[in-house]
Structures are given as structure tokens and as C-alpha cells.
C-alpha positions as CSV (number, residue, x, y, z in Angstrom):
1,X,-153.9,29.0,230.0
2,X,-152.9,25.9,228.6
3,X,-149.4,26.4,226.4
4,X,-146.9,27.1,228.2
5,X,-144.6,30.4,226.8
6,X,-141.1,31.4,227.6
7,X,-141.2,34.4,230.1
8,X,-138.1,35.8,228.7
9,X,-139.2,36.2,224.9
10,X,-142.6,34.8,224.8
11,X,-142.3,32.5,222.7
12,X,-144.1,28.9,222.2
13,X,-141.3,26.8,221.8
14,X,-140.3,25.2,224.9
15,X,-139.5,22.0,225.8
16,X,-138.3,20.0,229.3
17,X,-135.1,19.9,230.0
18,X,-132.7,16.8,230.2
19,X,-131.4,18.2,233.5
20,X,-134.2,19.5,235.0
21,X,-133.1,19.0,238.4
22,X,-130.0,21.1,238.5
23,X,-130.9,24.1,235.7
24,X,-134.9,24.4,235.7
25,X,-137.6,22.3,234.1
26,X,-137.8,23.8,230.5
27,X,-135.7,25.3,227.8
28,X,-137.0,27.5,225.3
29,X,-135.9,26.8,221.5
30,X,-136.5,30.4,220.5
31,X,-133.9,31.8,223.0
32,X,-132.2,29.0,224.6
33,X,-132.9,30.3,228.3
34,X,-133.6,27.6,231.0
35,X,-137.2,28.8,233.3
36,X,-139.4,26.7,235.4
37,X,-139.3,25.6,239.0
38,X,-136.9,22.8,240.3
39,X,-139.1,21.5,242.6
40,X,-142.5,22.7,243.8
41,X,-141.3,24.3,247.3
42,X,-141.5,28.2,246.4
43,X,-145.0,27.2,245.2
44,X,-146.0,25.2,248.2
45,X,-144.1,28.1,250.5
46,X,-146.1,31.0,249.0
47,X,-148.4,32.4,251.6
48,X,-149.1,35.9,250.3
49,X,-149.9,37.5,246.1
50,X,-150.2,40.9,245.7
51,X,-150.6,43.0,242.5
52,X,-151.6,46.3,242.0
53,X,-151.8,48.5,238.7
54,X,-152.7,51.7,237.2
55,X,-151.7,55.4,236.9
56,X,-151.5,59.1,238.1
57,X,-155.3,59.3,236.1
58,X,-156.9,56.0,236.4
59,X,-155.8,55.5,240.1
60,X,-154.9,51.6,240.8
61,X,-156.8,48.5,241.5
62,X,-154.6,45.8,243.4
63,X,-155.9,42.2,244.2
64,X,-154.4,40.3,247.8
65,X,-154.7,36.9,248.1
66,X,-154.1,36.1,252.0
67,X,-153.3,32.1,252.8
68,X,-155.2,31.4,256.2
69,X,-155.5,27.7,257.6
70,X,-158.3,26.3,255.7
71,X,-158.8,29.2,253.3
72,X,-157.6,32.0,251.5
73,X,-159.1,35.3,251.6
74,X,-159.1,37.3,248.6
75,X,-159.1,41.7,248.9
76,X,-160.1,43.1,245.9
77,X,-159.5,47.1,245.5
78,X,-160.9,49.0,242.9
79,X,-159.5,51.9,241.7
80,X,-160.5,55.2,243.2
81,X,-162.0,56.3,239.5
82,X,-164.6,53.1,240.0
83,X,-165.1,53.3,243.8
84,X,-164.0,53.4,246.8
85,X,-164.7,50.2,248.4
86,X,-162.6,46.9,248.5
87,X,-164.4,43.5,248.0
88,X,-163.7,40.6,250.1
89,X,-164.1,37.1,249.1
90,X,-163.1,33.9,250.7
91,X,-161.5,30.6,248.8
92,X,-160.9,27.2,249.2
93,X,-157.3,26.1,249.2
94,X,-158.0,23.9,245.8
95,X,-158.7,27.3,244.4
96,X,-155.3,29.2,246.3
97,X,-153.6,26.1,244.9
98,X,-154.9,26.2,241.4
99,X,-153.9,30.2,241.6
100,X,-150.4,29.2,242.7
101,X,-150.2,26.4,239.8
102,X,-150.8,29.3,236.9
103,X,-148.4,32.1,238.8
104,X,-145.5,29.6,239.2
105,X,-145.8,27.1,236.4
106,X,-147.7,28.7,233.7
107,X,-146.4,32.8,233.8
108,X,-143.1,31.6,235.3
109,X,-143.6,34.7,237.7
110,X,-140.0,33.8,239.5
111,X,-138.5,34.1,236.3
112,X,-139.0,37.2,236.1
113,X,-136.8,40.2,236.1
114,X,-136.9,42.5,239.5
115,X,-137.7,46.1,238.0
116,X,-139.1,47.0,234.3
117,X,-138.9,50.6,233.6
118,X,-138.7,53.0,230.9
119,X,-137.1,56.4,232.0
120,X,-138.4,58.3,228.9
121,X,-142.1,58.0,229.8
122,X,-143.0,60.0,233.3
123,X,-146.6,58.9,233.2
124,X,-148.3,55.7,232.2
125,X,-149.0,52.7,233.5
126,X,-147.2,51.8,237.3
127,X,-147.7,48.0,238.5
128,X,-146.4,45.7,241.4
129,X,-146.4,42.1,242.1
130,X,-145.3,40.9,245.2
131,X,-145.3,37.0,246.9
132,X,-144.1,37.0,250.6
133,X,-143.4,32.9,251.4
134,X,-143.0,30.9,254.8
135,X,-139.2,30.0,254.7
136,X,-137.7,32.0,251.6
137,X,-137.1,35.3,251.0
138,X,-139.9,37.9,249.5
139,X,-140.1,38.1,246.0
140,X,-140.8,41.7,244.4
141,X,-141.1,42.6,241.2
142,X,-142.1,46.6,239.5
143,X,-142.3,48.3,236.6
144,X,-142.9,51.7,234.9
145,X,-144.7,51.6,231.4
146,X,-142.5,48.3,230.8
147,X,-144.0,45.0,230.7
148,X,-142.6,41.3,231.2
149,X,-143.3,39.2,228.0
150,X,-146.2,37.2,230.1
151,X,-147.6,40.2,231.6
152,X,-150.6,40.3,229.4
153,X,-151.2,36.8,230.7
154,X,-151.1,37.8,233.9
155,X,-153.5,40.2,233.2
156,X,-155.8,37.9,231.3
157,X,-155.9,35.7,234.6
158,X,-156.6,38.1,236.8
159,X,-159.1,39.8,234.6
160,X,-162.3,37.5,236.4
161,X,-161.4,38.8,239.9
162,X,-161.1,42.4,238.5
163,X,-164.5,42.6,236.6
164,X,-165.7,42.1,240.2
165,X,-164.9,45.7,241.0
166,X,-165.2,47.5,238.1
């Protein structure tokens, strides 16, 4: 994950902003919306990822990543189709960090929208992300067969931990 892509249109065409300190690091030229962290202090606050996705018939997986002192512990669920036991795996903090570094400067995860939901489809897909952080407020974010423009990304990235339990 390498080029960096709007999170509000998807889109390739960003660049940094001139006033990056008081309205976000980057603009995107395909929509004009300003994204990207001020400063790194959510990222370096972020103690806690959780996702989880699926459905009513596939059941839902969910990955928790767990900051600890000198590690991160990593609870992989499968979904109750595959199995019914969660994997455990432990990681260094380079490895957290680098994590962090793609959620928070790559998908842009804070620029997010809360809730994405479409109220003319009753089943489908159902996902959650959530980051709990030292000295800020939890961040939430759900949706209902409706997708953020990175999600895919997301999805991509995660896709290594998830083959684990599938």
C-alpha cells in the first residue's frame, strides 16, 4: 500500500497541503476535501483495533489487536461457518507500529464517516471498526451493505491475518 488515495472519493490525486498544520496534511484534487493527521498523536495514542465483518449466513470473523507493554497481542476469530476457535498471536511493537502507520496514514481510517448504511438491503454484509486510545475519545465506525471508498483496502490489509483462520 504504497499510493496514498483520498478516503472520501478514492481517488489518486492528492497532494500536501500548504497549511498542513491547521487543516490536515493532504488535499485531494479530485474532490478538494482536506484528510490526513495533523500530527502523529491519535496514532501514537491508539491502544486498541478492532474489526469484525460478515452476515446473518456467513457468521463474522473479527481481528483484535491489544497494545501490552512490550507487545501487542493479536485475537483472531474466525467465523462460526469455518470454526469455532480464535487464534492468538503475539507481535512486536515495530509490527503494532507499522499496523498503526497503514490504518492512520495510508486508509485515513479517522477520516472516515461514523455509520454507512443502506436501509433498502435487510441482509448483507454487517462490519465494525473500532480504536479505543489512551487520552482521546473512542473512535467507532459501522456500516450495513455500505462501504467507505478505502474499505476494500482495508480488507486487502487485513487479508494476511484472516487467511490464518479460514
Amino acid at each position: 500500500m504504497n499510493d496514498l488515495k483520498c478516503p472520501y472519493c478514492g481517488q489518486e490525486m492528492i497532494r500536501v497541503s500548504k497549511d498542513a498544520l491547521t487543516t490536515g496534511k493532504y488535499v485531494c484534487e479530485t474532490c478538494g476535501k482536506r484528510f490526513g493527521l495533523k500530527s502523529n498523536g491519535a496514532m501514537n495514542d491508539c491502544d486498541t483495533f478492532y474489526f469484525t465483518m460478515g452476515g446473518f449466513h456467513q457468521g463474522f470473523k473479527s481481528i483484535l489487536i491489544e497494545e501490552r507493554d512490550s507487545y501487542a497481542d493479536i485475537t483472531l476469530t474466525p467465523s462460526l461457518a469455518v470454526s469455532d476457535k480464535a487464534i492468538h498471536l503475539r507481535i512486536t511493537l515495530n509490527e503494532w507500529q507499522n499496523i498503526k502507520d497503514t490504518l492512520f496514514q495510508e486508509l485515513f481510517v479517522l477520516s472516515w464517516d461514523e455509520e454507512y448504511y443502506d436501509p433498502y438491503i435487510l441482509d448483507g454484509t454487517q462490519w465494525e471498526l473500532k480504536l479505543t486510545f489512551d487520552s482521546r475519545r473512542d473512535f467507532e465506525i459501522s456500516g450495513s451493505n455500505v462501504f467507505p471508498k478505502l474499505f476494500d483496502d482495508l480488507l486487502n490489509y487485513l487479508k494476511i491475518y484472516f487467511e490464518q483462520v479460514e
